[in-house]
N, C-alpha and C positions, 0 to 999 in steps of 0.2 A: 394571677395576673400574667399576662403573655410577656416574654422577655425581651419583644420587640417594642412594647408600649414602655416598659421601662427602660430600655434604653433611649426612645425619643424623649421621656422627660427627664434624662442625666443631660441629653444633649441643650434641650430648654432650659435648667437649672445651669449649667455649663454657662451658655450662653448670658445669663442675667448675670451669673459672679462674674465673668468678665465683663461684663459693661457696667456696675458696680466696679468693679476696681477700676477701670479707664477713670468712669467720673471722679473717684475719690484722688485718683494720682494724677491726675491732665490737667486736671481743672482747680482754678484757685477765685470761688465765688463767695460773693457776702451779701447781702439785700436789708438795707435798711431803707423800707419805703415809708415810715414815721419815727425817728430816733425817740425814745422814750429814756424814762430813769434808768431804768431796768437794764440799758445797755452798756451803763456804764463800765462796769467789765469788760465791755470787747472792745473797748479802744484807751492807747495811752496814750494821758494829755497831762501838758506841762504847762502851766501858765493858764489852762483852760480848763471849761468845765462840763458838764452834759446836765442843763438846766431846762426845763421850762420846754421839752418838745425838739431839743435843739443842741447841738454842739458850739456853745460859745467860744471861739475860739482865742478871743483876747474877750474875757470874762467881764463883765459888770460886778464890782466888788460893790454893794450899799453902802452909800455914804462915804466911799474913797474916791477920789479923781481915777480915770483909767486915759489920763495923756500917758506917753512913751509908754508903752507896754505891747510886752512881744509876746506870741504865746505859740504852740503846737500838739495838734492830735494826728495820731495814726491811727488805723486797725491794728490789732493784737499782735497780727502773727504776720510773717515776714515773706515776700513773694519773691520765687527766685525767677531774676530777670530773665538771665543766659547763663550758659554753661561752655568752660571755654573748651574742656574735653570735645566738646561736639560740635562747634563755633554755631552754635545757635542761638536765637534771641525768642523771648518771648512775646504773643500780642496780647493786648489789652481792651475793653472797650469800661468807659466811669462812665454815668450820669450820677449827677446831686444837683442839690437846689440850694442856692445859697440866699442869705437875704443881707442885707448890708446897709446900715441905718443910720443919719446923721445924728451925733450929740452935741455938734456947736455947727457956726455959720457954713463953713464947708466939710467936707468927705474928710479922713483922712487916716489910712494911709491904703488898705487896701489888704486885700486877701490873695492867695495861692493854691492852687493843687500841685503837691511835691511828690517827690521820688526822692527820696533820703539813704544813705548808707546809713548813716548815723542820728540817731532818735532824740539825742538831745540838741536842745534849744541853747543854739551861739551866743554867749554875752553879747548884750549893747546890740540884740540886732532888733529894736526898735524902729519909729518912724522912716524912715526911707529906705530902711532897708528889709522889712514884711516879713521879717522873723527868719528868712530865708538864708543871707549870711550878715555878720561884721565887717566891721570895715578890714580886720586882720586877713580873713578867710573871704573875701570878696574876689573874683579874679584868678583862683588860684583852685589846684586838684585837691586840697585840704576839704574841700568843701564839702565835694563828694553829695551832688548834689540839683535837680532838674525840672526845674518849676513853667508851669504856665501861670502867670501871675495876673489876677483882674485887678487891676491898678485905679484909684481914685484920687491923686492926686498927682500933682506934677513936680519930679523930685530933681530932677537932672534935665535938663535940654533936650537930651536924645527921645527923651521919652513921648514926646511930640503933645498930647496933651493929657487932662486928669480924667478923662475918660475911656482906659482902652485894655488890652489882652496883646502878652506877648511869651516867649517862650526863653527863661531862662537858664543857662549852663552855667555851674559852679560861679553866680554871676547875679547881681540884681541888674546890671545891665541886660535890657532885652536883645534875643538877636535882630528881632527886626519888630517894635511896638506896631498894632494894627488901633486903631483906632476904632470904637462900637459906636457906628452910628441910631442903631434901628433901638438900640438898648442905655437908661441909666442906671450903671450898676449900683450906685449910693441911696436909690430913691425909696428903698425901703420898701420892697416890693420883692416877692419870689422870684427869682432868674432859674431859669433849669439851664443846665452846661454839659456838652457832652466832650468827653476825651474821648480818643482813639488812635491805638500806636499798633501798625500794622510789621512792625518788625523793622520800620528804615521811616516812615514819614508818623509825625507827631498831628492832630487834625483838629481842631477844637471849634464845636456849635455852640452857638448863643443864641437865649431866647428861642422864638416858637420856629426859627428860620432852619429848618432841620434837611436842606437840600445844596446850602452856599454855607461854606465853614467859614469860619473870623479870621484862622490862622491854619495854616498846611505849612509847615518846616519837617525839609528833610534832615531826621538825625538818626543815627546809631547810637543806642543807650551804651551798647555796651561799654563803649570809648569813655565814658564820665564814671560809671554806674558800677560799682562792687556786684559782683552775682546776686546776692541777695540784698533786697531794699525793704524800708517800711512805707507805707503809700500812703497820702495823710493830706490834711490844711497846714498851712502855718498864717497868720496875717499878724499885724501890728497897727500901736497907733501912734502919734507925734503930741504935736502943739495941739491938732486938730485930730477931735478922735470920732469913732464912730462904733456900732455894734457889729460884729463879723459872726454872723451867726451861721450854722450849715443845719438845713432841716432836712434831707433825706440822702442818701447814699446808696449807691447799685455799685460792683463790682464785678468785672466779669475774664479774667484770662487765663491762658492756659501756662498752665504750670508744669516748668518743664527741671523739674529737681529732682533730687536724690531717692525722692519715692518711685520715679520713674522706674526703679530698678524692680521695687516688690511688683510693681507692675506685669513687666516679663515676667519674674518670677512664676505670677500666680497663671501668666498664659503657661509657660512652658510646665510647670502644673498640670495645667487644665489638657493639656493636650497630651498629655500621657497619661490623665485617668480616663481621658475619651477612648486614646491608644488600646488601653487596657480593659475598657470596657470594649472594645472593636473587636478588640482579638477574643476574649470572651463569649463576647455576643455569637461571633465568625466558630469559635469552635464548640459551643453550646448547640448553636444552629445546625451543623454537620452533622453531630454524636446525633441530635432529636430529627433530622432529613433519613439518618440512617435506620432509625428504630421506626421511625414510621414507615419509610418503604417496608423493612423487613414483616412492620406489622400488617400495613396492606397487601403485601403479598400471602402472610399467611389468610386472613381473613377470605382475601381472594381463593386459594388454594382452598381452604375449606368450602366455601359456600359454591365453587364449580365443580367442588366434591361431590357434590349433590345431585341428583339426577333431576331436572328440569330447572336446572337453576333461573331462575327470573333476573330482567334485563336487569343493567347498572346502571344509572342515571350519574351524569356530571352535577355538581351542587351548582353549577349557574344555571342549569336547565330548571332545577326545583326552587331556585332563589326567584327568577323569571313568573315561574308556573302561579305561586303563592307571592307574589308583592312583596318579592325577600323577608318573609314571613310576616306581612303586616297583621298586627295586631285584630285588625278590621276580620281577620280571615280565619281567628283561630275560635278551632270548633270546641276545644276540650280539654282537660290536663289529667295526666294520670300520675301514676307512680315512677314512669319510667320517663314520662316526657311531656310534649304537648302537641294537638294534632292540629293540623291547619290544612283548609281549604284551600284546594289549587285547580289550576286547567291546564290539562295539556294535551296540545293535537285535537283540541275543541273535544275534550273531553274530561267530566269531573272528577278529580282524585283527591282523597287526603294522602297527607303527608306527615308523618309523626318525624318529630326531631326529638333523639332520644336525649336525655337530661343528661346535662355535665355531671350533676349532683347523683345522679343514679347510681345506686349501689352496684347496678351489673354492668350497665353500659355496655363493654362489647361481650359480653357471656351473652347478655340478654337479647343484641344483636344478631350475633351470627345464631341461636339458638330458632329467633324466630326466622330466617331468610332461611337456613337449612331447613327448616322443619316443615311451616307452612309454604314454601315452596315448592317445595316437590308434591302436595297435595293439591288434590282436586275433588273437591265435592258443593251440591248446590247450596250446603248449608255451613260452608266455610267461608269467612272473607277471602277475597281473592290476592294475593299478594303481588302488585305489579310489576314492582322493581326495588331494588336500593341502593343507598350511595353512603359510600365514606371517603373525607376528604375533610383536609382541614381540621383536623380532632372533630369533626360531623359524622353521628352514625344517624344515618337516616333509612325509612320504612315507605314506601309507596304503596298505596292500597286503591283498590275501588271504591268509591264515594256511595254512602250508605245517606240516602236523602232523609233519613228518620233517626237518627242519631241512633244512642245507645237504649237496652232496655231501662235501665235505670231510670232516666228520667220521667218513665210512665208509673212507673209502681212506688218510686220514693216520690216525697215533697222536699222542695229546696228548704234548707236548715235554718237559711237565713230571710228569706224572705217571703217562706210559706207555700211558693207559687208551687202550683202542681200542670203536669200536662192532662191532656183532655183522655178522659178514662178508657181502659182498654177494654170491649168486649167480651164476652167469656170464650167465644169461637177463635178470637183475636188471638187470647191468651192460650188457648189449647194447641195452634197451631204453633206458634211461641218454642211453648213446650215441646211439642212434637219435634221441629224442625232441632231443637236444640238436640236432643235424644240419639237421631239421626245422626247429626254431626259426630258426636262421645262412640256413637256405635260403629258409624266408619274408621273414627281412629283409633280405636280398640281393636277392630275384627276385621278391618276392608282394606286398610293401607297396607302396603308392604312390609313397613315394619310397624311394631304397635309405639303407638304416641301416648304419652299419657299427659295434658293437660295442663293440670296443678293451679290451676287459677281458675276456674268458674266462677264466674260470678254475675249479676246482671248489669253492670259497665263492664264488660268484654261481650257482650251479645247488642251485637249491632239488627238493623231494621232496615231490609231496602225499604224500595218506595212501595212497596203492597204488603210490609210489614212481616215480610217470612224472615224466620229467625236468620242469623250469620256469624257462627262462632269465631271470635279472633282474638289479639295479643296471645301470642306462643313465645311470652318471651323467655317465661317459666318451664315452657313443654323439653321432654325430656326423650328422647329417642331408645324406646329397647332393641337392643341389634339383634339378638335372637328371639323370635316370636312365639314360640313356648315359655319367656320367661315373664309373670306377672306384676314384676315390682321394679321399682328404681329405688336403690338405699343414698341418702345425701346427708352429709355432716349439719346444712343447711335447712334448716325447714324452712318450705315454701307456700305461699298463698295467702291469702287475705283472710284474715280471721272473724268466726260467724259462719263461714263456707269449709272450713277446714275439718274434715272427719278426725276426733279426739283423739283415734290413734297414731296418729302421725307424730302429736308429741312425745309418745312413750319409744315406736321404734322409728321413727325418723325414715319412715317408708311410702313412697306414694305407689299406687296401687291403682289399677282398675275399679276398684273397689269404691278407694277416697276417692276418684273424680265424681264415682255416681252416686255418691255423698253431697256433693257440692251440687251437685242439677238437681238433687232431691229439696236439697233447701233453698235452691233457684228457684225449683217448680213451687212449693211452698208461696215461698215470696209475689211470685208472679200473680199466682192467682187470687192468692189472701186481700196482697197491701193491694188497698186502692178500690177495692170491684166492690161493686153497690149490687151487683146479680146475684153473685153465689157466692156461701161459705165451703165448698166441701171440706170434709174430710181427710185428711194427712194419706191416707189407706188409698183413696182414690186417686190420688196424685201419683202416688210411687208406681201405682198398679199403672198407668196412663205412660211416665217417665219407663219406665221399666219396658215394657211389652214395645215400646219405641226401641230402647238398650239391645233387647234381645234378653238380657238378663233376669226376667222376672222369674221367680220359682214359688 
């Protein structure tokens, strides 16, 4: 895998742990869109209970009176408001649904959403006073304490009447009662409500009217409010009671507490294993910039070593030529790679892209561009150009409109199909032109080449089907031309085409190549031909007197 793809996906993984840790440390969210039993665990309630779909806040005990009774539920865990190290406050957005239901002639006494320092439920804070305070801690910073209270009854004067929303301070006195016209909160009916505390104003909707709020008071929590709170109901009932049930709850602010710290933490982390994958990346990238020049340069250095060295093509010219080697274009796969159709200069070319996975890669490379490069015969493929770039070892050739011979004389393995049968003049020529080729690289080049791969897919077919020997990825250059062998630790070639004694002394030879056209020519003429059977003797004698070699 390239070093640069792995480092984009340290940077994406990167990227997701921090914003996983933002949400887990910023954010202090809860979502109860149907309170069920099940939830009872996540809130603590005093006086109350989580029955029936529903957070009862002052409970229905069967068969007990529920006049004077106070009750409270919070969520579990504790939301820190403000922090005075950093004199900031936090914001907030609630919605819930409450429902509120007579049990005698009128309402009474009414429900609250609070902000609480402290979780427990004040003595005696019954009927008029909504669970919220007593009459001890009424008025007073003890309270520690910040209610928007929906109020059903009418307890005090100021309160203007028994149907309204106001926003209380360590205080059952409202700062300023609003009275709900458009809404009755007692009628035993869903009310949805929304809070929203933007850091300095308190805002609360009622009912479906979600554009004009009931109440807007500007306040500073932090001036009443302990850093940290629990966020809850409380309601009660009197003489007159009623049901204070709460069927769903949203929760939504940003939490600006002591986790904030692992927060940084895990950036200033994160940006030092990025740091250190940088630098990594930065000098991995230099050391493999520098081994690759040095290796294009020898590459280079070798193959202009060569006398007729053939052109160099840039990889955006052969990415262009072939439809950045679309699938659509590829003609073939070998051992070493895969070949693809291209055009260039309105002119047909394949292009071999030599295999990542190849054992030789750039042996196999520079082997064939020195080799078949500097040769010329009409029964050679023609070697146009090549290119390395980008860990790309690439092969340009001339475009053989008739593929390889193989496809004539074998049938496909898997599907049976054969091509249309070759002629016996067809195949003689074949043969011939192969011969040809083995006998100019033997006897006619400068220096002798020997081959080491015959086989019938390395014998390609122009469009009038004259043989065209190619892949020299194998071919091996003797520098002095009185010497008849190449010795190699590696044995080479395709096995079936391989002369036996190769594996004893590990030598290819003039000899083994004309080995390998012997059981080419075999092959060619045998598989497949509905004309003729010859004889083994005729073939060689035909290959041979082609060699120069027969005796």
């Amino acid at each position: 895998m390239c070093f640069s793809l792995i480092f984009c996906k340290c940077l994406i993984l990167a990227a997701l742990i921090g914003s996983i840790a933002f949400t887990q440390v910023c954010c202090f969210v809860f979502n109860f869109s149907k309170i069920s039993d099940e939830d009872r665990n996540q809130f603590l309630v005093e006086n109350s209970s989580v029955l029936l779909g529903a957070i009862e806040v002052t409970y229905d005990v069967q068969g007990a009176p529920i006049t004077h009774r106070s009750g409270r539920s919070f969520y579990k865990d504790q939301f820190r408001l403000w922090r005075k190290n950093k004199n900031v406050t936090a914001t907030f957005n609630s919605t819930f649904v409450f429902r509120i239901t007579n049990r005698t002639v009128s309402a009474g006494e009414g429900l609250a959403f609070i902000l609480s320092g402290n979780r427990q439920l004040p003595e005696k804070s019954y009927g008029q006073w909504l669970g919220i305070v007593n009459a001890s801690t009424n008025g007073t910073d003890q309270a520690q304490i910040v209610a928007v209270e929906f109020d059903t009854r009418k307890s005090f004067p100021e309160d203007g009447d028994d149907n309204h929303v106001g926003l209380d301070v360590n205080s059952i006195n409202s700062i300023q009662p609003v009275p709900v016209r458009n809404v009755n909160l007692s009628n035993g009916t869903d009310i949805e409500v929304r809070v929203q505390y933007d850091g300095k104003n308190m805002t609360v909707f009622v009912g479906e009217n979600v554009k004009n709020p009931v109440l807007s008071e500007r306040i500073h929590l932090s001036k009443y409010l302990p850093e940290k709170v629990y966020v809850g109901f409380s309601a009660s009932t009197g003489d007159f009671t009623e049901l204070n049930c709460l069927r769903s709850w949203q929760f939504q602010g940003e939490d600006i507490g002591e986790d904030s710290k692992l927060f940084w933490v895990l950036i200033i982390v994160l940006l030092l294993v990025l740091l250190i994958i940088g630098v990594s990346f930065s000098s991995y990238w230099r050391r493999k910039y520098k081994t690759r020049e040095v290796e294009i340069l020898s590459i280079e250095e070798q193959i202009h070593g060569s006398n007729l060295a053939p052109r160099k093509f840039r990889l955006r010219e052969l990415k262009k030529a072939t439809g950045n080697f679309n699938p659509k274009n590829k003609l073939g796969r070998g051992g070493f790679g895969t070949v693809y159709k291209g055009t260039w200069r309105n002119k047909e070319i394949a292009v071999k892209r030599v295999s990542e996975t190849s054992r030789h890669g750039k042996q196999e490379f520079i082997a064939e561009v020195t080799t078949i490069g500097s040769l010329r015969h009409r029964n050679l493929v023609k070697l146009i150009g090549w290119c390395y770039e980008r860990c790309d070892f690439l092969l340009v050739y001339e475009y053989m409109p008739n593929g390889s011979l193989d496809k004539f004389i074998f049938c496909d393995e898997k599907t049976g199909a054969c091509e249309s049968t070759l002629f016996w003049e067809t195949r003689l020529s074949i043969i011939h032109g192969t011969a040809q080729a083995l006998d100019y690289l033997h006897n006619g080049s400068e220096k002798r080449v020997l081959h080491r791969d015959i086989k019938a897919s390395n014998i390609m077919l122009d469009f009038e089907f004259k043989a065209r020997l190619g892949d020299f990825g194998l071919a091996r250059t003797i520098q002095e031309s009185h010497l008849t062998h190449h010795s190699t630790k590696e044995i080479a070639g395709t096995p079936g085409y391989m002369a036996p004694e190769i594996f004893l002394t590990g030598r290819a030879t003039v000899e083994t190549d004309v080995y390998a056209s012997e059981f080419l020519s075999w092959k060619s003429l045998v598989e497949g031909s509905l004309e003729i059977r010859p004889s083994r003797i005729i073939i060689t004698t035909a290959l041979c007197i082609g060699c120069g070699n027969f005796t």
